[in-house]
N, C-alpha and C positions, 0 to 999 in steps of 0.2 A: 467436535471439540469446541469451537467455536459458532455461536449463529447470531446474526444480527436481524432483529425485527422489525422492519415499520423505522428506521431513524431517522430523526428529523435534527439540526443542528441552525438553530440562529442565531445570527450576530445581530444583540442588539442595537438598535440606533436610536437617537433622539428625535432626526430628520425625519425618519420613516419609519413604519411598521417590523423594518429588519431586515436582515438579510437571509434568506433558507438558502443555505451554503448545502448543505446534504438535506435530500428530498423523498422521503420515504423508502429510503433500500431497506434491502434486505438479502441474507446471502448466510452461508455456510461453509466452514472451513474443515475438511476432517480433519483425522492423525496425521502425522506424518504427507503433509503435501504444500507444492509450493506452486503460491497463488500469485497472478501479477495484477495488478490495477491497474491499467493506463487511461492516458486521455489526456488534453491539452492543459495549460495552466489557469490555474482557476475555476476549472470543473468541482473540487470540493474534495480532490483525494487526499489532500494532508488533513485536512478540517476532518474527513474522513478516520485517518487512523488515529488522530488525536482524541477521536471523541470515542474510540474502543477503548485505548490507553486510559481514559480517564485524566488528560491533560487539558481539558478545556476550563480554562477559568469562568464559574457560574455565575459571575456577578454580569460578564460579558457577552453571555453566551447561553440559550436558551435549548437544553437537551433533552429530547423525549424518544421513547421507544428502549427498546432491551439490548441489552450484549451479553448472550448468556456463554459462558464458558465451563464446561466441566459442569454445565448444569446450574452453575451460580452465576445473578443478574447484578452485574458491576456494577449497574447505572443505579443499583438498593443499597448499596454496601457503605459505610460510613466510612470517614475517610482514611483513619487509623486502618485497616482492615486493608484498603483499596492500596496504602501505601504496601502494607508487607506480602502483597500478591503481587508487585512489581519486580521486575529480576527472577522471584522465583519462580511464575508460573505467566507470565508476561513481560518482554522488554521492548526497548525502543532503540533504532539505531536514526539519527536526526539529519536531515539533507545536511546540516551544517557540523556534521560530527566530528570532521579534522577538527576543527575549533571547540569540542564540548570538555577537552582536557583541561586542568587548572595549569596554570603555565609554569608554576612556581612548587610544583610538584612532582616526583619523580612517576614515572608510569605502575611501576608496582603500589606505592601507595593509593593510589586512585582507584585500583582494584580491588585492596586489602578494605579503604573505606566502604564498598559496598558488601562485601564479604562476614566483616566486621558486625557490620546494622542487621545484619541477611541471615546469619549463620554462627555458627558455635566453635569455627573452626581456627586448629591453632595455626601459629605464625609458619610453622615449617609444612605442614598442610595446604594452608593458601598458599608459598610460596611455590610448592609441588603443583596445584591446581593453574596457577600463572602459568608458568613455565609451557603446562601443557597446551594451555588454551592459546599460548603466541606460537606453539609449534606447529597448532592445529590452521592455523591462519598465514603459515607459511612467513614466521617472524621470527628468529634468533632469540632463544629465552631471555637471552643476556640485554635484548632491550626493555625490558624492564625495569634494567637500571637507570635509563635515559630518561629526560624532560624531554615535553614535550619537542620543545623547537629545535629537538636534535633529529627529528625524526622527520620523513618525506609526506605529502600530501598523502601517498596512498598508503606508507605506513603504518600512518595514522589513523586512517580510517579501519585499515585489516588489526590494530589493536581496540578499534572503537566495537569492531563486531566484535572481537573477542571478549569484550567486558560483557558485553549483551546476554553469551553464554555462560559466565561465570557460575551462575548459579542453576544450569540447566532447565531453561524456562519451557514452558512447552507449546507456545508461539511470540516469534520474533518478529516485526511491526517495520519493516527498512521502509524511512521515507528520502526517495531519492538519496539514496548513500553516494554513488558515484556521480554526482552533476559536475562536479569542480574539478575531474580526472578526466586525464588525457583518454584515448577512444583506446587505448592498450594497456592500462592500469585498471580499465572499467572492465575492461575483457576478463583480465585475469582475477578482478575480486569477485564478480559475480560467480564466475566457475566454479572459484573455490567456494565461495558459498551455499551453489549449487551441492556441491560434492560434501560439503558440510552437512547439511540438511538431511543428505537421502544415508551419510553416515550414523547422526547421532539421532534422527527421527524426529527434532523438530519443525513445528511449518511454519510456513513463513505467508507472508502479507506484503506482499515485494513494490513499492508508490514508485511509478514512473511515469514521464512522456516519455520514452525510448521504447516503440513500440517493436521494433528487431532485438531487442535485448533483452527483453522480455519472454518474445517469444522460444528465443532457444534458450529457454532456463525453467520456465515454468513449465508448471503441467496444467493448468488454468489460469486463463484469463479473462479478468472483468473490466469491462471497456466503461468510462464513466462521463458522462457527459452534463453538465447543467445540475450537476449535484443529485445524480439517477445514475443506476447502473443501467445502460441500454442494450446490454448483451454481455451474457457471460457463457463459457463455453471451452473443452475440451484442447488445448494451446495447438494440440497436431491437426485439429479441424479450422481451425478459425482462418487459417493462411489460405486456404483454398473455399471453405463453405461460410466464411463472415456474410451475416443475413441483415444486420441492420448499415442503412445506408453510411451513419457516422465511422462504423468500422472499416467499413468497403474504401471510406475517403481516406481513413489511414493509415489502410493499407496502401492508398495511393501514393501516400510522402514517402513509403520504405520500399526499398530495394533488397534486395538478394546481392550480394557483391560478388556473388562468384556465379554470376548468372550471365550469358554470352552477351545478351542486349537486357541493358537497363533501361524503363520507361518511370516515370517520376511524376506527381502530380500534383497540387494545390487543393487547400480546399476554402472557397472565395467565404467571406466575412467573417465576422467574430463573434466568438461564443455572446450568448446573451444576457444583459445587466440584470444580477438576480435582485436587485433593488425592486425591480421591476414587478407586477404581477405576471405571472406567464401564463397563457393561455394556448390551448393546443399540443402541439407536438413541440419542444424548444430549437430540434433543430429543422423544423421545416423552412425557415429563409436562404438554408444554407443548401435543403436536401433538392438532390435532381429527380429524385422521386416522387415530390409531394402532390399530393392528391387535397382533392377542396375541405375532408376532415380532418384533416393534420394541422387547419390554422382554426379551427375551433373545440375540437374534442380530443382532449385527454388520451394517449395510449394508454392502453393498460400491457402489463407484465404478459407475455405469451409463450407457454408451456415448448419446450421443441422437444424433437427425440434424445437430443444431447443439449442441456444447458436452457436459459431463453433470454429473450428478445425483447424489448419494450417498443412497439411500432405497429403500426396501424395494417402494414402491407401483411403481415403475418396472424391479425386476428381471426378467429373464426368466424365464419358466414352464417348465419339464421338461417335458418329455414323455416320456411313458410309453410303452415299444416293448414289445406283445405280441408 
């Protein structure tokens, strides 16, 4: 349904040659499945969904490579075109979405605004479709009568996803929706989202660092590091067979809470200034596995039985024909 080729995403600068925020990934989303993204801040995964969305302003920002959806290359599509494929057949829910409401507006109209632009449908129609879509999110219809600032942080947010699916897109884009929610608000909208997804069959594209929150909600996960995906892979294998060392360290910071003894771990310096040229492997300063080719030669991407890898420990070996 979705595939991304080869993207590359820089931020231009005047100082420097730029910044390569996203580094040639590449990756594939089917029908009906839900994908999580992790990795520390700064790795490149908002710049990431922004630049499938087709949110990155061009004058700032220098985009190459494909995002084909449905067979059609977004990144070709002029902008009239690129807008009315938005909500219908792609949305976006925003780390900052309790805040994306107009304040001065009741929550039904903000709905009907996109409904309106989107679609042919009448007033007693949209107001049937609301109704459902705040049912579906576990929200009382009747708050669609409300402003926003009558409504709670998580809400908020459970009507922010529900405008998402207004027009039943057929992938939704969450970047960090639950960061501002308690660790019990976070619980219960991801579930329901969860339980959303595997009901109405669309997939999702799930931006986090919560790498346990992730895990029990996805059915793949893509670990990003330095503006790369370093490993992507199957969510029930990753917890026990994660292969690239950045995964293995973050697995180290997450716990199991219902585990008899919890061990807890660090992972010493910080991601690297993409200002920078990188050379090598980007996280070989940090890795305990680094070997003498990892500070000068390039990994490449490495096929596994489920999923792959971008790292040096897992490339194939030459052989040598006398």
């Amino acid at each position: 349904m979705l595939q991304v080729k080869d993207l590359w995403v820089t931020y231009k600068s005047r100082r420097s040659a730029g910044v390569a925020a996203v580094r040639g990934v590449q990756f594939d989303i089917p029908d009906n499945t839900f994908v999580g993204l992790v990795g520390e801040s700064g790795c490149g995964k908002s710049t990431l969904g922004f630049a499938i969305a087709g949110l990155l302003d061009p004058k700032r920002n220098n985009v190459q490579g494909e995002v084909m959806l449905d067979g059609q290359d977004l990144r070709k599509l002029p902008s009239e075109q690129m807008r009315a494929l938005r909500w219908s057949k792609l949305s976006v829910v925003l780390q900052g979405g309790m805040n994306a409401f107009n304040p001065v507006l009741k929550i039904k109209h903000q709905f009907m605004d996109v409904m309106r632009e989107h679609s042919n449908m009448s007033k007693a129609e949209m107001t049937e479709r609301i109704a459902e879509l705040l049912s579906a999110v576990d929200l009382d219809p009747s708050v669609m009568e409300s402003y926003p600032h009558e409504l709670s942080g998580g809400m908020k947010q459970r009507a922010a996803i529900a405008l998402s699916l207004v027009l039943k897109p057929r992938l939704v884009i969450l970047d960090e929706p639950t960061t501002a929610l308690d660790a019990v608000v976070q619980r219960s909208i991801v579930t329901m989202l969860s339980d959303l997804q595997r009901e109405l069959g669309f997939s999702v594209l799930f931006v986090s660092h919560d790498l346990g929150l992730v895990l029990e909600v996805a059915q793949r996960v893509m670990v990003m590091y330095a503006g790369q995906i370093v490993e992507d892979k199957p969510a029930s294998m990753l917890m026990e067979q994660a292969e690239h060392p950045y995964t293995q360290a973050l697995l180290g910071c997450y716990a199991n809470p219902r585990a008899e003894h919890v061990s807890l771990s660090g992972i010493p310096g910080s991601p690297p200034d993409l200002r920078a040229v990188l050379r090598g492997c980007p996280f070989a300063p940090r890795c305990a596995k680094k070997m003498d080719i990892c500070a000068v030669e390039t990994p490449r991407l490495v096929k596994r039985e489920e999923g792959s890898v971008l790292c040096h420990l897992y490339a194939p070996k030459e052989v040598t024909v006398r």
